[in-house]
N, C-alpha and C positions, 0 to 999 in steps of 0.2 A: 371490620368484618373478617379480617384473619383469622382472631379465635372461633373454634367450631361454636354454632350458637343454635337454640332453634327458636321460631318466631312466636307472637302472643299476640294476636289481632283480635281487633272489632271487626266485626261482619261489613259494616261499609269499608275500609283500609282493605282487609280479605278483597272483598268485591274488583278495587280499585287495583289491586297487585295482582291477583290474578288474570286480570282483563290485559295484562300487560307482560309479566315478566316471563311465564311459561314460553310467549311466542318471542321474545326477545336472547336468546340463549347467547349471543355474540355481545349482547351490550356490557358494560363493566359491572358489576357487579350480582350480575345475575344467576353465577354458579354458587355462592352462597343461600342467596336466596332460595331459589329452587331447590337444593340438597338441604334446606332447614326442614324438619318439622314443624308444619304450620298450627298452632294451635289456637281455633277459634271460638271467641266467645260471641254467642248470637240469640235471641228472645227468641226465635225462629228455630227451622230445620232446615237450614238450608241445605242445596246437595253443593258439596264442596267437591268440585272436579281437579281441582289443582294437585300434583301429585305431592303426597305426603301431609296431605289436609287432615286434620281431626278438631270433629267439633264437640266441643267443652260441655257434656251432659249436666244438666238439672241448673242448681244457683254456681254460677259464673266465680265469685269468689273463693268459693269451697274445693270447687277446680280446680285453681289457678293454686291456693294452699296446698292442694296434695300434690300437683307437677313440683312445686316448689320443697318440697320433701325427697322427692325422687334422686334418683343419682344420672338425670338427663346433662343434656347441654345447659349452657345458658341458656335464659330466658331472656328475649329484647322484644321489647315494644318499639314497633316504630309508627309515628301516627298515629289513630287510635283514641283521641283526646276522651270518648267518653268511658272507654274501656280504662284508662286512667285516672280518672274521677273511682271508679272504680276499687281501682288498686291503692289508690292513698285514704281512700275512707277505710280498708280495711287489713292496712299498717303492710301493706304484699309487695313495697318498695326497695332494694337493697340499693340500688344504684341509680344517679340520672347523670346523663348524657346528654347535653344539653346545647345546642348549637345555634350561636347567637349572628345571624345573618345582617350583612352590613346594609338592611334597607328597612325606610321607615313606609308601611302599610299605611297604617291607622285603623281600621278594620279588617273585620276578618277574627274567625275563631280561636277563640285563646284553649291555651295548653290551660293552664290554671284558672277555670271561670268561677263562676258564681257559685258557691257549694264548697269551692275546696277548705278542707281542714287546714289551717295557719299551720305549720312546719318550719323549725329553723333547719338548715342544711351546712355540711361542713365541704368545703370545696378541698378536693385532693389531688387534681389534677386540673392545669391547663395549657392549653395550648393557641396558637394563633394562627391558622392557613395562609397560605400567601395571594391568597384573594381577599383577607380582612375577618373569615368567618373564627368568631372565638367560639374553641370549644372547652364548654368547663365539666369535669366529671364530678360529681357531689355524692353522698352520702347522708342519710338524713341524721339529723343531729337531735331529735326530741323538741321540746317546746321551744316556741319562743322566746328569748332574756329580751327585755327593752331595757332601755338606759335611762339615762335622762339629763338636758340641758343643763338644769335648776344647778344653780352656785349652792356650794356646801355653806 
């Protein structure tokens, strides 16, 4: 979050960040947050109180293609799982950030669920924190190649 960046939420993540980080100014990483440009995509009109909120008029995707034209900050998704469903059906992905937590759930909402378009990805960075958390940066790479077992 050192590079200047601004945000790209779903109206529940929006909900759940604003409920929070506006009133938290001293926690760590909160002055990026806040100084992002929030930009939300919502089925709704919601009133977005958070400062520097704007919400994403008409189809969500069409939106999100022209910010992505623009000469703004980055654009980060963070959480957001269905606004990301979203972004991979229609090809609006340059980069994942993808941070793989050293515990096993079992349930619970997946980033990739039911729907997603199969995507192979090229890993161009990673890293390991010294609490276990791998973080891999990827780039999408076009279709899938399979291999296969079968002796020549």
């Amino acid at each position: 979050m050192s590079t200047p960046f601004d945000l790209l939420l779903g109206r529940t993540t929006y909900d759940i960040f604003a409920a929070y980080w506006p009133h938290a100014p001293e926690q760590a990483g909160a002055k990026p947050l806040n100084d992002a440009t929030k930009y939300v995509a919502s089925r709704g009109r919601p009133k977005l109180e958070w400062e520097k909120s704007v919400l994403i008029e008409g189809d969500a995707a069409e939106g999100i293609a022209a910010l992505k034209k623009g000469d703004g900050a980055e654009l980060q998704v963070h959480g957001s799982g269905n606004l990301i469903q979203t972004l991979l059906r229609h090809n609006l992905v340059d980069e994942y950030r993808l941070w793989i937590f050293p515990v096993v759930i079992g349930s619970g909402k997946r980033l990739f669920s039911d729907g997603t378009i199969p995507a192979a990805l090229k890993l161009v960075d990673s890293k390991v924190s010294t609490t276990g958390v791998v973080i891999g940066t990827y780039e999408p790479a076009g279709e899938i190649v399979t291999g296969s077992f079968a002796l020549d």
